[in-house]
Phi, psi and omega in degrees: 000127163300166177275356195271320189300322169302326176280338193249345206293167189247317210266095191298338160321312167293311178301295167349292176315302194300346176257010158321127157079335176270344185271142180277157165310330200278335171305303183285332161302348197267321175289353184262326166281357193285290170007274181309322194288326185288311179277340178265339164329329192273017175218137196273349209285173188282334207262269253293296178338264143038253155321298192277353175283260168002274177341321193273291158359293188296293188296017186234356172081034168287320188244127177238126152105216192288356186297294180315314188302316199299308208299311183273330176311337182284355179212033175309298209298308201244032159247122175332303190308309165338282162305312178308291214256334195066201179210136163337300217283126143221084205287034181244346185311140159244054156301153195291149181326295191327299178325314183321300209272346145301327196282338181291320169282343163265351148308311148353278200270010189262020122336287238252347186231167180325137191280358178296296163011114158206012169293159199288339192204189206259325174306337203267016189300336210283310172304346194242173225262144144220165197301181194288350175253002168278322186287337190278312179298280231300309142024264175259017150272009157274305178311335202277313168292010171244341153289317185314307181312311178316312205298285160011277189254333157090202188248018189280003149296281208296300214203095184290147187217107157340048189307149168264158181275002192261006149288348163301071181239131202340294177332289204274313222262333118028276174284314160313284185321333178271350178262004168275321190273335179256013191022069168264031178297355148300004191247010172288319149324325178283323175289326168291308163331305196298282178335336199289291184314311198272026160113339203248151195230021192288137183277305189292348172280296178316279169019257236270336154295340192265314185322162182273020162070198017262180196255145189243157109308140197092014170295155175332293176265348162313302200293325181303290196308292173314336156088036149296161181225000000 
């Protein structure tokens, strides 16, 4: 895959494949709970809570194997989302990661689409037929998971990008860290300011702090700054 194809794709599949083996685990946990998280955030109860405590938790690599399955199982029931939708996560399966972070991402959006839908992932969408407005959502939650990865992994496959250290300044690693821990990523224009002043003129960092996102945990440079991985 070009960097240009990387840039233009619709589809997260292809890419997916392509970052088999270049992405750390802790990315791809991260886009996989990034998912769960956009749908159980709309719910305040204490066990949802819980659950995304748990979640946060799996992606920075508090649970290995079956630990996570153990961890959620106490509250299948009496987290809405849970009960309603069931959940994705079998970290013992062996499908290759990528399927994982579809199936996390076709969880999401499978409200939304026909309730006959019950394949596991977004690939296996592609043979069947829907109306132009089933088809239209699925669309652009394909587009929509190919901007997140993008979020991600940044352009560091293609062309790895440098921080100089005197842009680490107490202040900007700072900010990064409160727009990561409070996934405050509207504050991403502000963190550009900041890099702007202390000096970095990198196009592809400003952009992408300026840009319309949308931002993750694990974005690229929030992580860089922070010295994640």
């Amino acid at each position: 895959m070009t960097e240009a194809e990387w840039l233009a794709a619709t589809d997260p599949e292809p890419i997916l494949r392509f970052l088999e083996g270049k992405i750390s685990d802790r990315q791809s946990r991260l886009l996989m709970v990034h998912f769960a998280h956009e749908l159980l955030a709309w719910h305040h109860d204490i066990a949802t809570q819980e659950v995304i405590n748990i979640l946060d938790r799996y992606a920075e690599g508090g649970f290995v194997g079956e630990e996570l399955h153990d961890a959620l199982r106490p509250f299948a029931r009496s987290c809405q989302v849970l009960a309603d939708e069931g959940y994705p996560w079998s970290v013992q399966d062996a499908r290759p990661l990528y399927v994982h972070v579809e199936s996390a991402a076709f969880w999401l959006i499978r409200r939304f689409l026909p309730s006959e839908m019950t394949v596991s992932n977004l690939s296996d969408l592609t043979r069947l037929r829907l109306s132009p407005k089933d088809a239209d959502v699925l669309d652009y939650f394909r587009w929509l998971v190919c901007k997140t990865i993008r979020d991600v992994v940044g352009t560091a496959t293609f062309r790895p990008v440098t921080f100089d250290a005197s842009w680490r300044t107490s202040s900007i690693v700072a900010t990064a860290e409160s727009i990561y821990a409070d996934r405050a990523f509207d504050r991403m224009p502000v963190l550009a300011d900041a890099l702007e002043d202390a000096g970095c003129s990198h196009e592809d960092i400003l952009s992408h702090c300026r840009g319309d996102g949308p931002h993750v945990r694990g974005c690229w440079v929030v992580d860089l700054l922070t010295g994640r991985k």
